[in-house]
C-alpha positions in Angstrom: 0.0 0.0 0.0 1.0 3.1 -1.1 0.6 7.0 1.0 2.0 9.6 -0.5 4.6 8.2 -2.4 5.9 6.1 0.6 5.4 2.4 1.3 3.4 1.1 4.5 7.2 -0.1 5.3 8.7 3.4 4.9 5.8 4.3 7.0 6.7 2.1 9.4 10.0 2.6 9.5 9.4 6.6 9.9 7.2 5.8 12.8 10.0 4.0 14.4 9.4 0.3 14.5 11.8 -1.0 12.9 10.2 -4.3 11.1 12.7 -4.7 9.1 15.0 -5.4 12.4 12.6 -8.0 13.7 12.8 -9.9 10.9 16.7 -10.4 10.7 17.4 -13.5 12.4 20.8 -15.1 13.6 22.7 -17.7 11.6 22.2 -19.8 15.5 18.6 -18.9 15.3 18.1 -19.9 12.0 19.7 -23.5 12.5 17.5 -23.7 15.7 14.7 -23.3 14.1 15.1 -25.6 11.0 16.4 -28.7 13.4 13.2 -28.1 15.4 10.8 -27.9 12.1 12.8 -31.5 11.3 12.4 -32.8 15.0 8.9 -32.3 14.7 8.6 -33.9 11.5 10.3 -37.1 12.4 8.2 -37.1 15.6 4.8 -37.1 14.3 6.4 -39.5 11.5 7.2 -41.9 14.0 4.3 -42.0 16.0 1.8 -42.2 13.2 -0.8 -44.7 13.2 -0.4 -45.1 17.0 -3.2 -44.1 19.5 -3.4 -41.5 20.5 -2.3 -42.4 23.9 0.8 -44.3 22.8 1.3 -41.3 20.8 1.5 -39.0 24.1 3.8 -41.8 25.6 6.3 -42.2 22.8 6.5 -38.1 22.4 6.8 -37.6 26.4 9.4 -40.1 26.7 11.5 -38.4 23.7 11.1 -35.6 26.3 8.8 -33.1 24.8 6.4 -30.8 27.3 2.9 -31.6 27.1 2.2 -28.0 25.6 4.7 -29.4 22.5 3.1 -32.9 22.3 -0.4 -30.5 22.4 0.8 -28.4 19.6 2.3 -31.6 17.7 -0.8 -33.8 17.8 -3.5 -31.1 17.7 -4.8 -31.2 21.0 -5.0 -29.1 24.0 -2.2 -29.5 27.0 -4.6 -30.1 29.2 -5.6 -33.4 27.7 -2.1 -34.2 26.9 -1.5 -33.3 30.9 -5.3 -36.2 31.8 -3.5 -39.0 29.5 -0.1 -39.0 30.9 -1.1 -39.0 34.5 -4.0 -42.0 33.1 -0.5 -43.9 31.9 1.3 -43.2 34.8 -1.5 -44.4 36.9 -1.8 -47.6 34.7 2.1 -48.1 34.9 2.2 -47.9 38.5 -0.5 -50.3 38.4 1.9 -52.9 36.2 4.6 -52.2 38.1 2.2 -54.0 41.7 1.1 -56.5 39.5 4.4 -58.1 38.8 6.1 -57.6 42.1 3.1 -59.7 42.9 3.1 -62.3 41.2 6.9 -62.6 41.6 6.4 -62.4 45.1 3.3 -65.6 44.9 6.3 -67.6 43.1 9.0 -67.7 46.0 
């Protein structure tokens, strides 16, 4: 858009914000961001066709927050936050189960 013979960005720039600087990013910041684009890639990859629970599993345990898992698999992070403590709760449950039945056999 044009005023007065001056761009929106001139106009901008006049006014002092300087959108031109935000824009500039680092070399670091650059890389950053492209490895993370890829990590996210490979991680949805990977746990396609899974539930969506063994989905939640396999991306906590490759260490991801819930609010990344949330972002990755198109949910909120409060569900992401119900299913992992439901897997917990079902792991600690395992976890009696064996000792157990272990314990029945000596």
């Amino acid at each position: 858009m044009i005023y007065n013979g001056a761009s929106a960005f001139d106009l901008e720039r006049n006014l002092g914000t300087p959108r031109w600087n935000q824009m500039a990013k680092t070399p670091e910041k650059l890389l950053l961001d492209k490895i993370d684009r890829i990590f996210r890639v490979i991680a949805v990859t990977a746990t396609k066709g899974l539930k969506r629970r063994e989905q939640i599993s396999l991306l906590n345990q490759a260490g991801l927050q819930p609010k990344d898992i949330a972002e990755l698999l198109g949910t909120s992070s409060n569900t992401v936050r119900v299913e992992l403590v439901a897997l917990r709760k079902k792991h600690r449950g395992r976890k009696g189960r064996i000792r157990g039945k272990g314990a029945e056999e000596n």
